[in-house]
N, C-alpha and C positions, 0 to 999 in steps of 0.2 A: 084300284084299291077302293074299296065299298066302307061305307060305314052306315049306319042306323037313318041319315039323314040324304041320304044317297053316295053318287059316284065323287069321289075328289078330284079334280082335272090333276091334268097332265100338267098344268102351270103352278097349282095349288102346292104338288107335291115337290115342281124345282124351285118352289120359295122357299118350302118348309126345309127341303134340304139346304139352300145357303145360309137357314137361321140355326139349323144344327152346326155347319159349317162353323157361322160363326160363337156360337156356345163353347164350341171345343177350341177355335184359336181363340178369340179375345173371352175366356171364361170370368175373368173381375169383371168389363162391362158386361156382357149378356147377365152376370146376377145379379146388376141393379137394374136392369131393363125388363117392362111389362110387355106384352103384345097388346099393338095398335090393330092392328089387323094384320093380315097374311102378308102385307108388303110392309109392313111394319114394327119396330121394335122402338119403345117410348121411354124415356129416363127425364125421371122428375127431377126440375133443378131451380134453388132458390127458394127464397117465403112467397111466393106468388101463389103458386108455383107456374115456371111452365117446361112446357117440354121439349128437349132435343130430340128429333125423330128423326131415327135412322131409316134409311127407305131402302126398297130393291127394286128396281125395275127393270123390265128388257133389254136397255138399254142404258143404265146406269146405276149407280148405286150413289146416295146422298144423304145431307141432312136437311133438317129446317127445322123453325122454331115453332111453336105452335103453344095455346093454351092450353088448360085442362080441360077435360070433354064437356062438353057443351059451351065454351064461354067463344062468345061471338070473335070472328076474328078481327073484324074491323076494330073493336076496342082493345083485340092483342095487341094491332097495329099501333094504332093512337099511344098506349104505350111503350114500345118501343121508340118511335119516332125521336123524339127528345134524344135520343140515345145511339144515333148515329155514329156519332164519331169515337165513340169506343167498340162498337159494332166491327166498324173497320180497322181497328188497329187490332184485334182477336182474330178478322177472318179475310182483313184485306179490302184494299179501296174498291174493290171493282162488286166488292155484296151490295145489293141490292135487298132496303126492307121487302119488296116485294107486296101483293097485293090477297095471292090466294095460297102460295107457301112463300111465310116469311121468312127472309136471310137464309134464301137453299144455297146449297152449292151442292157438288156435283161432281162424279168422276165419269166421263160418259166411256163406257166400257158395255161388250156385248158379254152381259149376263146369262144367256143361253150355253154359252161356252164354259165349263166349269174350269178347263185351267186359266178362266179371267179370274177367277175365283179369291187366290191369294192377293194379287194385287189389288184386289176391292177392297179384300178383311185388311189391310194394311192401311188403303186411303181412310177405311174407317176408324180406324184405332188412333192413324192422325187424327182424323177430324175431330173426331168424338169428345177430349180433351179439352180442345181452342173452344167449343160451345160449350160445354160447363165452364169453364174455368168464365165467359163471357156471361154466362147466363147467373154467375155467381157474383160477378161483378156489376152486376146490375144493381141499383138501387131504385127499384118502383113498390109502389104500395097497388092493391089489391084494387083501389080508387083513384088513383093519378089517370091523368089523360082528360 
């Protein structure tokens, strides 16, 4: 497939298709979510705000938290930090703030395979929820940390 800017890989095009994929099963979340980029779909949550980002990759499909675009992530972190232990009671003892994606988790599944497909839009539809509903329960300001 060609477009004005050249060729779209072969990758380009089975991401775009799991983000149709999921448009048509999970249609409520896909229309409050932006594109992050090709491996990604972003939903702004909270007065901060920051973001649940929902990822695709080869080998899995996830989320994690992340600020708004450009705000450093070391200072995401430093905010969150304080805020461990309801982190974990929303996504489980074993999250990890992490360092470079914060609070991922993960369904490790072969995304190349499109009948992995449902069971991914499914892990997502869980997950998706438990991080707003944590990301809403968050009480940080724009300057803590």
């Amino acid at each position: 497939m060609s477009r004005a800017g050249g060729m779209v890989s072969e990758l380009t095009q089975h991401r775009r298709a799991f983000w149709a994929a999921f448009a048509e099963a999970l249609p409520r979340l896909a229309g409050r979510t932006v594109r992050g980029n090709e491996t990604t779909r972003w939903l702004a949550v909270g007065h901060v705000p920051l973001i649940a980002a929902h990822y695709v990759g080869a080998g899995a499909v996830g989320m994690f938290v992340r600020g708004a675009r450009g705000a450093r992530i070391g200072h995401v972190r430093e905010m969150l930090f304080p805020h461990r232990e309801l982190i974990a009671r929303h996504l489980g003892p074993q999250v990890r703030l992490g360092t470079t994606f914060l609070i991922e988790t993960r369904l490790r599944i072969d995304m190349g395979e499109r009948a992995n497909w449902p069971r991914a839009l499914e892990w997502l539809a869980d997950a998706s929820p438990r991080y707003e509903a944590l990301l809403r329960e968050l009480k940080i300001s724009p300057f803590s940390g």
